[in-house]
N, CA, C and O of each residue as an XYZ file, in Angstrom:
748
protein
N      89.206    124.721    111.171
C      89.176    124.423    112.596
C      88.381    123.133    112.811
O      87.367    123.015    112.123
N      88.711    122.075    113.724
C      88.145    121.191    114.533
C      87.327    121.109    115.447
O      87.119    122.250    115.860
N      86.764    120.402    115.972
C      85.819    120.450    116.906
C      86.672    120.191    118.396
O      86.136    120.576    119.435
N      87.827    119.618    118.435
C      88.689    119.780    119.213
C      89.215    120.922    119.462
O      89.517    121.134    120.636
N      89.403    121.676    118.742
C      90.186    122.979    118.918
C      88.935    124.351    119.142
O      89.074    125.235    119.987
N      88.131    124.283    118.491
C      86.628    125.023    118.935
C      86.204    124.657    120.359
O      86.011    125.486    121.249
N      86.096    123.520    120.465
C      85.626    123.403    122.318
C      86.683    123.569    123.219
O      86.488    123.652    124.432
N      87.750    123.619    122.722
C      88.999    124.241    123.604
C      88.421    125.587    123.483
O      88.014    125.988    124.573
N      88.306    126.152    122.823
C      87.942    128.255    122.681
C      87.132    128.297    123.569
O      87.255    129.125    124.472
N      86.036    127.355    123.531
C      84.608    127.680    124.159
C      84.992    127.595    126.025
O      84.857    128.088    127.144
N      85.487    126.656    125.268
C      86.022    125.926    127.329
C      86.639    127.156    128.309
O      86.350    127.532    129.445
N      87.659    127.608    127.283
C      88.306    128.599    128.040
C      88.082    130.008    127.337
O      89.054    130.749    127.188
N      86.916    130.362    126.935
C      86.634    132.023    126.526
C      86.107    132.475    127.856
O      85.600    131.903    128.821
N      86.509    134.105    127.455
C      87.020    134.901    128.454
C      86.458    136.539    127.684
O      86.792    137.672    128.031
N      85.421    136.083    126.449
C      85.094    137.181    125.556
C      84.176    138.079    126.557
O      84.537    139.246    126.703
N      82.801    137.554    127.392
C      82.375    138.363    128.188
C      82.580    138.014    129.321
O      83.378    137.158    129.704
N      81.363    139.116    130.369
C      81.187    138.702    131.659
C      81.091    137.721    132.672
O      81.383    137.614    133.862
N      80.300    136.681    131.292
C      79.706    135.438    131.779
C      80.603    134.549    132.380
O      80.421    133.900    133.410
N      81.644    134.574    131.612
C      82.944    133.306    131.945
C      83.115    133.666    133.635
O      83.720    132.770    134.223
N      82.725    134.716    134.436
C      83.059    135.238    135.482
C      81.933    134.535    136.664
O      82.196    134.465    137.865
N      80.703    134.065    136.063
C      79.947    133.266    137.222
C      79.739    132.016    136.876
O      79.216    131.317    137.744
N      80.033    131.437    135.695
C      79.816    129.926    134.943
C      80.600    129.096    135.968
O      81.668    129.363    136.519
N      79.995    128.282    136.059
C      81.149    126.828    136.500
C      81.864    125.960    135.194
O      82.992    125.469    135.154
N      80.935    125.957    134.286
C      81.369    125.439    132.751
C      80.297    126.350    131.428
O      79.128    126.683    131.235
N      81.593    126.419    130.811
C      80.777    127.087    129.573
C      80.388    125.578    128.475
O      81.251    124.700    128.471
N      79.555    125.432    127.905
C      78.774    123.931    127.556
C      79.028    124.160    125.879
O      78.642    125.126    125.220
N      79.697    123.129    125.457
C      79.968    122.803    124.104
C      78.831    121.860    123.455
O      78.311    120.931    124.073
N      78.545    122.182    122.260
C      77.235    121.100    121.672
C      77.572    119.663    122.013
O      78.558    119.258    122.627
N      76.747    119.094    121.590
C      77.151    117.394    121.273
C      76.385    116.502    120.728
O      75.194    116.547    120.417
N      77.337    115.514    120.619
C      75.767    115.144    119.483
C      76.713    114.546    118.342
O      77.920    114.505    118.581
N      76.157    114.004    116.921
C      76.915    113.640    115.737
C      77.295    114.845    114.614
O      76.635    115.622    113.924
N      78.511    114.606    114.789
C      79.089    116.034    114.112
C      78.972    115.531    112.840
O      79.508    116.257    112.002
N      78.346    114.324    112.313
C      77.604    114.175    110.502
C      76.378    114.342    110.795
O      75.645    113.764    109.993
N      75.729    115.002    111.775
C      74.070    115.017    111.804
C      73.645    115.855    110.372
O      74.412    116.521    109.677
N      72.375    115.646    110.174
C      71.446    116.184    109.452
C      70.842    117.201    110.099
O      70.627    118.235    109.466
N      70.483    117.108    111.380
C      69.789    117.900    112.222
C      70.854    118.415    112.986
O      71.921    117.898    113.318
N      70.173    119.990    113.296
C      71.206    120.608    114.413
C      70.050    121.125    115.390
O      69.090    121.508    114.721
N      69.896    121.223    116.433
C      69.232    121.609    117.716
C      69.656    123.289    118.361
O      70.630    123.346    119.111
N      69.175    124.112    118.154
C      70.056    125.406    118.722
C      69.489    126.054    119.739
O      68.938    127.096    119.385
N      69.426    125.802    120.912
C      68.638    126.221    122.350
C      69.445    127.453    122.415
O      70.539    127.622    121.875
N      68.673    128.439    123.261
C      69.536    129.574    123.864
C      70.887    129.755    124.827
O      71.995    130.250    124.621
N      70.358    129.214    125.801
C      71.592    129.106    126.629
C      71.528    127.870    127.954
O      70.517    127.636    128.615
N      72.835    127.201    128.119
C      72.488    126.409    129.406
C      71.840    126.602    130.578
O      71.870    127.758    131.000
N      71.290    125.831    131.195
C      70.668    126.290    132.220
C      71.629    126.267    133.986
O      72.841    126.395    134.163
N      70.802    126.110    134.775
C      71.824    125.493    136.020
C      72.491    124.633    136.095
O      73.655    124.499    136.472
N      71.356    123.628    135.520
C      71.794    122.188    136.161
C      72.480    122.168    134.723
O      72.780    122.093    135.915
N      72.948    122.156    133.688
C      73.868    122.151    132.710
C      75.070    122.695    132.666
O      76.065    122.304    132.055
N      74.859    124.052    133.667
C      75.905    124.655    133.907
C      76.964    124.080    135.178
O      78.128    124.475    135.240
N      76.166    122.728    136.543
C      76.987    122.809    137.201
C      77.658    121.013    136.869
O      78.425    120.349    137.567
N      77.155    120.748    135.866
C      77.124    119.485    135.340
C      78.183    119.170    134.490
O      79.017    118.292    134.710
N      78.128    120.023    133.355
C      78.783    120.544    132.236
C      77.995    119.544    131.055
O      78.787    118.827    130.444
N      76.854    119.434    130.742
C      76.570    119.109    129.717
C      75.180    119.219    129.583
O      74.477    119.416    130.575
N      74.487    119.058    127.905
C      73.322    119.593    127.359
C      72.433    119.068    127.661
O      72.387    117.843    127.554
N      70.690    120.265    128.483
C      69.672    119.377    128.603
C      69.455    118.150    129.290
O      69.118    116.982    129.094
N      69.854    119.065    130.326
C      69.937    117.357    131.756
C      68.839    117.734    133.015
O      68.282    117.071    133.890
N      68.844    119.187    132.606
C      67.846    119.886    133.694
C      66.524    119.366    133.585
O      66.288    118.267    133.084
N      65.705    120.092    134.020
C      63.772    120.084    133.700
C      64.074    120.166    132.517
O      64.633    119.194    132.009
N      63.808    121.309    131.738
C      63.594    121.134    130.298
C      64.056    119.771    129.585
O      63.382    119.050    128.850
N      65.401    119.612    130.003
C      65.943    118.558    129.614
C      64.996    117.019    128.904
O      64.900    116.228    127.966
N      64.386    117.515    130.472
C      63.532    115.849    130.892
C      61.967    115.874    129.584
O      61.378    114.961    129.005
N      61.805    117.282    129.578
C      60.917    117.596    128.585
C      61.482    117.234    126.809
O      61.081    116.464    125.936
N      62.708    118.351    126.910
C      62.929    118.009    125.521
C      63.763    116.426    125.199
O      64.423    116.157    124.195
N      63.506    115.585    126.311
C      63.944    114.078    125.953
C      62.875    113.392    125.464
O      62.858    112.696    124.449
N      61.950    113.622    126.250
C      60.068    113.008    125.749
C      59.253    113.346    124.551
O      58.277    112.844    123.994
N      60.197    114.630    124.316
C      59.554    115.331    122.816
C      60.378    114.729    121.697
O      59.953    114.517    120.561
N      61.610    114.473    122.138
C      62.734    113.901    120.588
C      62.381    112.691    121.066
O      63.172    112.174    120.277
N      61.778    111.460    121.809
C      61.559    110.159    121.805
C      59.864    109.684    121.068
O      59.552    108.727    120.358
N      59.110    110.741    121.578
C      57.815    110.485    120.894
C      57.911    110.683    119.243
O      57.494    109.889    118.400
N      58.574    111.958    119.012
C      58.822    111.732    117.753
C      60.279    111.167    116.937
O      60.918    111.536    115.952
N      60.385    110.130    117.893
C      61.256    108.913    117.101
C      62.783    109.614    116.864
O      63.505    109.132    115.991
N      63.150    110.516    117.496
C      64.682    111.110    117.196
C      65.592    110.718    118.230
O      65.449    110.875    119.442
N      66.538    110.194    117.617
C      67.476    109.967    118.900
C      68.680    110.734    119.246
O      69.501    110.752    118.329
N      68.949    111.239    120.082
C      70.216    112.268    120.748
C      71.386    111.681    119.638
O      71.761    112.375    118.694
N      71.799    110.580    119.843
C      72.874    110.319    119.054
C      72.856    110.678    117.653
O      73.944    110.974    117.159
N      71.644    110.713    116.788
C      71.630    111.158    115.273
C      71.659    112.155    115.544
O      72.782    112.531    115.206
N      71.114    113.003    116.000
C      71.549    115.036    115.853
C      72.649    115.586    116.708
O      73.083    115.032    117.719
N      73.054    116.706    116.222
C      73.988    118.172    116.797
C      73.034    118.401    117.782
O      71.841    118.208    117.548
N      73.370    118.727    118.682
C      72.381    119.937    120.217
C      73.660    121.137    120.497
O      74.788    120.865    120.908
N      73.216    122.308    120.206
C      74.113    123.318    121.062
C      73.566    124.405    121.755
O      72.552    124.428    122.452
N      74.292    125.234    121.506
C      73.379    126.584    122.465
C      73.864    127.982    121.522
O      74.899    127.995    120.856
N      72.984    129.033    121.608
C      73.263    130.091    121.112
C      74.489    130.613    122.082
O      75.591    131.045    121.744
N      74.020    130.459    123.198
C      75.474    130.996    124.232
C      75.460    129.824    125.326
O      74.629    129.061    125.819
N      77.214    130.168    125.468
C      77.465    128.608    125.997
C      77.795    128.939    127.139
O      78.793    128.256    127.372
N      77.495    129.826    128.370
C      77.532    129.808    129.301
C      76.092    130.349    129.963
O      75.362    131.224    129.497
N      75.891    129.529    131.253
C      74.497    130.014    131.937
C      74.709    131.465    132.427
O      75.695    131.980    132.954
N      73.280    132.067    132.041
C      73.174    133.194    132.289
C      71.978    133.567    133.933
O      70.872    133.097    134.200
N      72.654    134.351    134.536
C      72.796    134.244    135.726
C      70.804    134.656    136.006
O      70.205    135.667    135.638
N      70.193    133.308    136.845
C      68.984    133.644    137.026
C      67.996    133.400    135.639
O      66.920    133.988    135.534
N      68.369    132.710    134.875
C      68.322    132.304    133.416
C      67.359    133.570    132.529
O      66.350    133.439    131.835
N      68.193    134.857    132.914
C      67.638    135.809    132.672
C      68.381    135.859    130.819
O      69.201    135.089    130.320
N      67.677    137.085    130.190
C      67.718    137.063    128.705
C      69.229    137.279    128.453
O      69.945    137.666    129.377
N      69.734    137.034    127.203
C      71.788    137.174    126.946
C      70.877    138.874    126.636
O      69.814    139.418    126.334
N      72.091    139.033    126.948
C      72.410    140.766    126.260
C      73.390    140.427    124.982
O      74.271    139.582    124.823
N      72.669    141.798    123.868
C      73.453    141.656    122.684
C      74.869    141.461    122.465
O      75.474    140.969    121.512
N      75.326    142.037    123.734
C      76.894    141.423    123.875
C      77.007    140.166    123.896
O      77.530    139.605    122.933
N      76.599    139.517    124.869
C      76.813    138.382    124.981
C      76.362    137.684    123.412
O      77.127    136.878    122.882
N      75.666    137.896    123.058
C      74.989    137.280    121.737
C      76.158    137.594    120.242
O      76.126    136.868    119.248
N      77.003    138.654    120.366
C      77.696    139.137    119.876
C      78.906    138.417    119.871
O      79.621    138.115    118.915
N      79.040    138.179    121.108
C      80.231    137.608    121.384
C      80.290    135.862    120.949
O      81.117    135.256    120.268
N      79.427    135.528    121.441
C      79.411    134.069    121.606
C      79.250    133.415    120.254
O      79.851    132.412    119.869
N      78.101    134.324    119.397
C      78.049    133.417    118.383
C      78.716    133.073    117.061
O      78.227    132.482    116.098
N      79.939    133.570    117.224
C      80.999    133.101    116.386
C      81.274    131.617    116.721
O      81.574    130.813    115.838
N      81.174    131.318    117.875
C      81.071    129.733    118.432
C      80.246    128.824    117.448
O      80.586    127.871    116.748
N      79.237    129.354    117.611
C      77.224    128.773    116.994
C      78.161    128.915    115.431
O      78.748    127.883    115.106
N      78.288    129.949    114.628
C      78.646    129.894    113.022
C      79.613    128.875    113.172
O      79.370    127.930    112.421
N      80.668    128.714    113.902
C      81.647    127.612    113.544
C      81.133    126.442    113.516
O      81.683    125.665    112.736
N      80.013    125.939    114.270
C      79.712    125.330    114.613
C      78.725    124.458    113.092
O      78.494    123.336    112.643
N      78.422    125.980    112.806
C      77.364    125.641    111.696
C      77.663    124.845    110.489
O      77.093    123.926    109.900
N      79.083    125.719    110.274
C      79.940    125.433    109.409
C      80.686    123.865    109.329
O      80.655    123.119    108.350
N      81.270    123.632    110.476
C      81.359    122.209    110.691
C      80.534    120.928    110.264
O      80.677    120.091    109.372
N      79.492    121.153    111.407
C      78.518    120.374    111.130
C      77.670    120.359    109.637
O      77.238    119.279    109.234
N      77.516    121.251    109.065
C      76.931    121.763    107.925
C      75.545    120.731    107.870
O      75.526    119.593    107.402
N      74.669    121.301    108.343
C      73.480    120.451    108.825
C      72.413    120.988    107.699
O      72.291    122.119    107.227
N      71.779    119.940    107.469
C      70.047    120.261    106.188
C      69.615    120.775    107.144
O      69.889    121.959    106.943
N      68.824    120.685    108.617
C      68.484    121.465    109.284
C      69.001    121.895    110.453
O      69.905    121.584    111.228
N      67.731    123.108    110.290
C      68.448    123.484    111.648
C      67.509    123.833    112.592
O      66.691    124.580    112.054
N      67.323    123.696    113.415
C      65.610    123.227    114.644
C      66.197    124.463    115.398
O      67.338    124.285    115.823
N      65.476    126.020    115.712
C      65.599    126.694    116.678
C      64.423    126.402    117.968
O      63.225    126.134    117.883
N      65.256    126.567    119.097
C      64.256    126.585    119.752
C      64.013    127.880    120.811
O      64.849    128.231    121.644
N      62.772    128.483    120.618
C      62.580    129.788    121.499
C      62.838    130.731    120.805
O      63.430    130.412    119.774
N      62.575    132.167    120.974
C      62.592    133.273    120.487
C      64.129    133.869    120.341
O      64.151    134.559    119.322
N      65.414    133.854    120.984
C      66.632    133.728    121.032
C      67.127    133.532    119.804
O      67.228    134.362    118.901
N      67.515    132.097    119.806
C      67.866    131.263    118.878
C      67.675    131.706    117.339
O      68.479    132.051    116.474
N      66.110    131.537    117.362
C      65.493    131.774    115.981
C      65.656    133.015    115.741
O      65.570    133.165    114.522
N      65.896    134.250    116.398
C      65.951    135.634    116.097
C      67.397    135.435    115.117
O      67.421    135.403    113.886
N      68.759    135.295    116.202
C      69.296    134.920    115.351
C      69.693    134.257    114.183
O      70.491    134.727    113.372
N      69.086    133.059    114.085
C      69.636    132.572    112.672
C      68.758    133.133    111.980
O      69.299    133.820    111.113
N      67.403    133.186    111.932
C      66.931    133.973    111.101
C      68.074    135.588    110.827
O      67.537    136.142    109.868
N      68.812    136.106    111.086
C      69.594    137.128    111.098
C      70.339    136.837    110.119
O      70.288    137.326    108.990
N      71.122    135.957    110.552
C      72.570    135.102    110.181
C      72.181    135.175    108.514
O      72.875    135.767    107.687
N      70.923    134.444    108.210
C      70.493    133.869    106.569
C      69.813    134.890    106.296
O      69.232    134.626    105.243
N      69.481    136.154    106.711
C      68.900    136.710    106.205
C      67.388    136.970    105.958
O      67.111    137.755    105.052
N      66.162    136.273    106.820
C      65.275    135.852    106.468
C      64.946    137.210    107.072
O      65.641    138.101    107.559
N      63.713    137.061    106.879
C      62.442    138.069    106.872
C      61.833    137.849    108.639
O      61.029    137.034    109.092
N      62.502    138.792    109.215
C      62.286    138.795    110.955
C      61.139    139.962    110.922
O      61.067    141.037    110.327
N      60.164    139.182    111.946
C      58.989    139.656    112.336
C      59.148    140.666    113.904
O      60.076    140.638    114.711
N      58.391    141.169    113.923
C      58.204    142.211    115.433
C      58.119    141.060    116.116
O      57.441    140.040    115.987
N      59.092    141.489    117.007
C      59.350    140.210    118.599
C      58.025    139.872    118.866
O      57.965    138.672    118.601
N      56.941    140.245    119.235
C      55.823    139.652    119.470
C      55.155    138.845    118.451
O      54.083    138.310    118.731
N      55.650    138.712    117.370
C      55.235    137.675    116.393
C      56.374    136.860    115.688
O      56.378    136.584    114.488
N      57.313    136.524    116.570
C      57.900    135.528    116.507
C      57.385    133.935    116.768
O      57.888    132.890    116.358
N      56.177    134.157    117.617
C      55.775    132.761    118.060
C      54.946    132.252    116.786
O      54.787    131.033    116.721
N      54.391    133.052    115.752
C      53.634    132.768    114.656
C      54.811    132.341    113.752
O      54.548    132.439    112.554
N      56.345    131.782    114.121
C      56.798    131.153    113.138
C      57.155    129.769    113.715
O      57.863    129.104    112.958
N      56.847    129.222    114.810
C      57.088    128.373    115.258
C      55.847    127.073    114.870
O      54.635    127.218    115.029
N      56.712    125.488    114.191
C      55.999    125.119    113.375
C      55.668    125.058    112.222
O      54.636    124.518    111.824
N      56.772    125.779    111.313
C      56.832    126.583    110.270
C      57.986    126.723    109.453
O      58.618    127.752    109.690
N      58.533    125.859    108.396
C      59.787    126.043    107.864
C      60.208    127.764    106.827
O      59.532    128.676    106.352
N      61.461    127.473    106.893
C      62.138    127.854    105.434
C      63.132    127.793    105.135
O      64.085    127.524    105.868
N      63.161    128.049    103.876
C      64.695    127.666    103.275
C      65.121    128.464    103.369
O      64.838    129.436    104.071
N      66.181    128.231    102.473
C      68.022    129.062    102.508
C      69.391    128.184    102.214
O      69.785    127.178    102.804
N      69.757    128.622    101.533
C      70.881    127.933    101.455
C      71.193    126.407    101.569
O      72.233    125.952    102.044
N      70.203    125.714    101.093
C      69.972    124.504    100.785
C      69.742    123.805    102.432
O      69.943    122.615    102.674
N      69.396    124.577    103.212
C      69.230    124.519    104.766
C      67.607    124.844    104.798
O      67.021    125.744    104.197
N      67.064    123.847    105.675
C      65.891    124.317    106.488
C      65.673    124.642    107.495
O      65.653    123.682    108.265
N      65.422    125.835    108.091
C      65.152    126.554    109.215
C      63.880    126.236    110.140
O      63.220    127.266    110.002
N      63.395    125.673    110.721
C      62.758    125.366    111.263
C      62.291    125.959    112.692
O      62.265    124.946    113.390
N      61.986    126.823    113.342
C      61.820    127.438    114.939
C      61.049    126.205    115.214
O      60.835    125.257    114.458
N      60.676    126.390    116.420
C      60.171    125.779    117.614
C      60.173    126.089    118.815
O      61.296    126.118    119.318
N      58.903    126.457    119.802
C      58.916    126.631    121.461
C      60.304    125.856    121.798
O      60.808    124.917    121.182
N      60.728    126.463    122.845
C      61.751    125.724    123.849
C      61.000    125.051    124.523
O      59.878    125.483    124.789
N      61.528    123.533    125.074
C      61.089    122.688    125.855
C      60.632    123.522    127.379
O      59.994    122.993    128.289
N      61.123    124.878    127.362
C      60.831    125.444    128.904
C      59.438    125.424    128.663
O      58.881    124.669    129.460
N      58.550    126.046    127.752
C      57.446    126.839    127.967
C      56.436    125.480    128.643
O      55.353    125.652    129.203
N      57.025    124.312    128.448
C      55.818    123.050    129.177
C      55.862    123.577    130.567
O      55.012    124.239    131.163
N      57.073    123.134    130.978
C      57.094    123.770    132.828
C      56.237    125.280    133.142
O      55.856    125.629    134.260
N      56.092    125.870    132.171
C      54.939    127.207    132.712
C      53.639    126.803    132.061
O      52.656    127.355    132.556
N      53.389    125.918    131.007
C      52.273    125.902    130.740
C      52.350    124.598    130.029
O      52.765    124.491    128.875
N      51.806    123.305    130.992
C      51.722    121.898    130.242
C      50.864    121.853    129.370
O      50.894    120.991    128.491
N      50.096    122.614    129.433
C      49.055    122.215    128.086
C      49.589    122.772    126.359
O      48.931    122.817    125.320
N      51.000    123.130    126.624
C      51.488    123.477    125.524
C      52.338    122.270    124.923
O      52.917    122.283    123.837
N      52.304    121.302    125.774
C      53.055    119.521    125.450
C      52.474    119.485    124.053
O      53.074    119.751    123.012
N      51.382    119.165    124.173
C      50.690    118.852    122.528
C      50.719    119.138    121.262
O      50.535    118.433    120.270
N      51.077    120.719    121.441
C      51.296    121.342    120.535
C      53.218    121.434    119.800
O      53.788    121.604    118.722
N      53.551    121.179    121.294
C      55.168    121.303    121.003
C      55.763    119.618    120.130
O      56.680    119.336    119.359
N      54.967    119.071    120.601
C      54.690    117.433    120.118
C      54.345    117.326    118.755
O      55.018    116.511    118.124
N      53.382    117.999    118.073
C      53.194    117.833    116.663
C      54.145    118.718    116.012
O      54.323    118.561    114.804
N      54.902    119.795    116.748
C      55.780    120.803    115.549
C      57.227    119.334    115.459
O      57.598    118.815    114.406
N      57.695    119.030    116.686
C      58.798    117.766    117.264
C      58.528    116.899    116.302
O      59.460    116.672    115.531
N      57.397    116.275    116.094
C      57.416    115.126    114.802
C      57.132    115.600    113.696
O      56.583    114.865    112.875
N      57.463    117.111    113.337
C      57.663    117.880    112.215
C      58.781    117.194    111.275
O      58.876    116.733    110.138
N      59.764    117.452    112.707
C      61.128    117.489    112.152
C      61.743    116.242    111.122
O      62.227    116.581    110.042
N      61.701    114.864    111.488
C      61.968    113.906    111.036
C      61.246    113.863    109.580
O      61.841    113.163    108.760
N      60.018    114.521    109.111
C      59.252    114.450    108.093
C      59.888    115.485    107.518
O      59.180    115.925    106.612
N      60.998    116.135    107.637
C      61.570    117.270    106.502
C      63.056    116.587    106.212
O      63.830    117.297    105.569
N      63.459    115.471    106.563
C      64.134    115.248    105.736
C      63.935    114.253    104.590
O      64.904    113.913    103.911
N      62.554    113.717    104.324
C      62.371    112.991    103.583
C      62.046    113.949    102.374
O      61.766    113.479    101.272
């Protein structure tokens, strides 16, 4: 499969509920030879009435975090664990997570990226799933953020979502040194 023919699926899936309040369900983007892949949870509003990745608040956050540490949108993949906004940007249900991420594996597969940058507790639950890694009690998920591992000749990498600045700016700093992590793991 293509990336033409995958964002046709995505465009017009109809697997859950969601397709029923979305204005657009949001396809990655980005360089489909990246090294890096970006895997956020799900679009937000303003992505959802837009149709494209990280344009919202966070957006504006996770643009200042990939510029300080020297990454540019055009060298990496950005997608979403689920590609439609979830209503009140409340948590996906395992359905939805079920459903959607046959999208995210194709995706994986395509792109076939050295890394792969989760961001938020979502994201990283899953791929940590996907490869098999060693998943911690939900409340100590944040003790892997900042923190690689391997697999499959892939590095896994978590990371806070750019949201948690908007509830708590004093977490910029910290989200800033894991961000110029990234560029130092592919050397």
């Amino acid at each position: 499969m293509d990336f033409n023919e995958l964002n046709g699926k995505i465009k017009s899936c109809t697997n859950c509920r969601l397709h029923k309040s979305r204005i657009n369900s949001i396809t990655g983007e980005g360089n489909y030879n990246a090294e890096i892949m970006i895997i956020a949870q799900a679009p937000g509003e303003t992505e959802d009435r837009e149709g494209k990745m990280f344009i919202g608040p966070s957006g504006i956050i996770f643009d200042r975090l990939l510029q300080n540490a020297e990454i540019q949108r055009e060298d990496i993949y950005i997608t979403n664990l689920i590609k439609c906004y979830l209503p009140k940007c409340r948590r996906p249900s395992k359905n939805e997570i079920e459903q959607c991420s046959a999208y995210l594996d194709q995706e994986i597969e395509i792109i076939d990226p050295h890394i792969i940058v989760t961001l938020g507790f979502h994201a990283t639950r899953y791929i940590f799933k996907k490869y098999n890694l060693n998943r911690p009690p939900k409340k100590e998920y944040k003790n892997l953020f900042g923190k690689q591992s391997c697999v499959n000749n892939k590095i896994i990498f978590p990371v806070r979502h750019p949201t948690a600045v908007l509830f708590n700016p004093d977490k910029e700093e910290l989200l800033q040194k894991n961000y110029n992590k990234i560029m130092k793991l592919l050397s």
